[in-house]
C-alpha positions as CSV (number, residue, x, y, z in Angstrom):
1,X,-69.7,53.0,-17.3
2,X,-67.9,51.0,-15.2
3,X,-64.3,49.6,-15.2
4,X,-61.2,50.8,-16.8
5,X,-61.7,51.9,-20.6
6,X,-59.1,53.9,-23.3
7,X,-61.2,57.1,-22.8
8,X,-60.1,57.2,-18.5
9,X,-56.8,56.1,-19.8
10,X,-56.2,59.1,-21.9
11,X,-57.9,61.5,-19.1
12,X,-55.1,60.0,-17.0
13,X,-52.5,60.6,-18.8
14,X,-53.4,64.2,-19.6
15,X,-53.5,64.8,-15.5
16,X,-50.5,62.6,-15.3
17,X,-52.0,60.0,-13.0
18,X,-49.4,57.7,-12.4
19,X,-50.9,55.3,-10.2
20,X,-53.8,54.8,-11.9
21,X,-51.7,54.6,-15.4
22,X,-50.2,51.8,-13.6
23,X,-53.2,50.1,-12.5
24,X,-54.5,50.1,-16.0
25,X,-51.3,48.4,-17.0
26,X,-51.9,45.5,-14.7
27,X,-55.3,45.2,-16.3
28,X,-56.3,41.6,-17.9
29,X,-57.3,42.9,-21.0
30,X,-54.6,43.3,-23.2
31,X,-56.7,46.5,-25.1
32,X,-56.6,48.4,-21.8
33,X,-53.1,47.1,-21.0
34,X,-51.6,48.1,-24.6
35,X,-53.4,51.9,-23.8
36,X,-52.0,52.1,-20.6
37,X,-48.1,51.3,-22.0
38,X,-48.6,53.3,-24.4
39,X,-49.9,56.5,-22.1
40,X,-47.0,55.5,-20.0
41,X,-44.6,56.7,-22.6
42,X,-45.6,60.2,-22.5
43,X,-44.6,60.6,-18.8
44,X,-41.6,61.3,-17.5
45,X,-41.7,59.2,-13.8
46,X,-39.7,56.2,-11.9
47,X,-42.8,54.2,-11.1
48,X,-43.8,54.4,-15.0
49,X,-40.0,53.2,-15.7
50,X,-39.9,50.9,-13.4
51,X,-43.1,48.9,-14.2
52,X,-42.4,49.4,-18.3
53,X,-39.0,47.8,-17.7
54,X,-40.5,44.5,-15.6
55,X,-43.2,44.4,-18.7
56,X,-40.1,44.6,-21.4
57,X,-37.9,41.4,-19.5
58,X,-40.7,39.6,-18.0
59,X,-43.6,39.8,-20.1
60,X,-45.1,36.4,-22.1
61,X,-46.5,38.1,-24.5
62,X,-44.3,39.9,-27.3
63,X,-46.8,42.6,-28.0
64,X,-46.4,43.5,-24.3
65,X,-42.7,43.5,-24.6
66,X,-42.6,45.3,-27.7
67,X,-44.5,47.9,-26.6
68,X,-43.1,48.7,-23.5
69,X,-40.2,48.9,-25.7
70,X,-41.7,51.5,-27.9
71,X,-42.8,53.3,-24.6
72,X,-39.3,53.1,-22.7
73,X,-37.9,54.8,-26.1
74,X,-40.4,57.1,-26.0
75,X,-39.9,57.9,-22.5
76,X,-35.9,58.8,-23.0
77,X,-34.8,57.8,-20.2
78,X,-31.2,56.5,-20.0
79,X,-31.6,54.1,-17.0
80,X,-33.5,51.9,-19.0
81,X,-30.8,52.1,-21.9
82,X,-29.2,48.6,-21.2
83,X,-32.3,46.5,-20.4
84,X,-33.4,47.8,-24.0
85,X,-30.5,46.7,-25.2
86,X,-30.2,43.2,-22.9
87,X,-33.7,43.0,-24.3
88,X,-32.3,43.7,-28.2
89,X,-29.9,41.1,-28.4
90,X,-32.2,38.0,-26.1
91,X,-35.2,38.6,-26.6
92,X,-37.0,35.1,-27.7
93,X,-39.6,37.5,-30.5
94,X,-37.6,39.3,-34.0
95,X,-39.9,42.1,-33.8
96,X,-39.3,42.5,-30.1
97,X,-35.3,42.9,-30.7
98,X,-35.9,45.3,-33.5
99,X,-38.2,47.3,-31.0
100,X,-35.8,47.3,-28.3
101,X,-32.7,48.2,-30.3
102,X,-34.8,51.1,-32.2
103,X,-35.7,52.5,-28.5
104,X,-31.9,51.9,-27.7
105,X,-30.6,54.6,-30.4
106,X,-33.7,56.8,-29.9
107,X,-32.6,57.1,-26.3
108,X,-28.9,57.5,-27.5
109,X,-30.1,59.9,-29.9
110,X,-31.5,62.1,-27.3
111,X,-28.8,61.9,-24.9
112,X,-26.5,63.3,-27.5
113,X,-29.1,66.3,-28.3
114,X,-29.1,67.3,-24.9
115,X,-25.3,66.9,-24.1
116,X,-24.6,69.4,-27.5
């Protein structure tokens, strides 16, 4: 079979294959695109980050923006701690602010486990 499918997504993410992760989140169908965010949550890396952060501010679609919301406050990282919560207060999309502000405490929430 040819082309990217769910299946090579979730091999990817169990080797950690960040660029191809990434490629599949540049994908045109927004299946493959949705699977690839959502693999991207499970891996702590910068290029991951990075590209979930330009999908959460510059998006057009909300179920894009929401989530790489869900997959930023999956992730835990605190650098993208204010864009989730630039993203929580402007976002255009309800469901999109709610996303963004839950993955805002999530990361909070962790950063306060690990400084105990």
């Amino acid at each position: 079979m040819f082309g990217i499918t769910t299946e090579k997504i979730e091999k990817w993410k169990s080797k950690k294959n960040v660029d191809k992760i990434i490629k599949a989140m540049n994908y045109k169908d927004s299946s493959i695109k949705l699977a690839a965010i959502k693999a991207a949550g499970t891996i702590e890396n910068e290029k991951l980050l990075n590209t979930l952060i330009i999908f959460l501010r510059d998006d057009p679609n909300p179920e894009i923006r929401l989530n790489a919301a869900e997959a930023l406050g999956n992730m835990g990282n605190a650098r993208a701690q204010d864009h989730l919560a630039f993203v929580g207060e402007n976002d255009t999309d309800e469901k999109v602010r709610e996303k963004a502000l839950e993955a805002t405490k999530a990361i909070i929430a962790r950063k306060m486990q690990t400084d105990e």
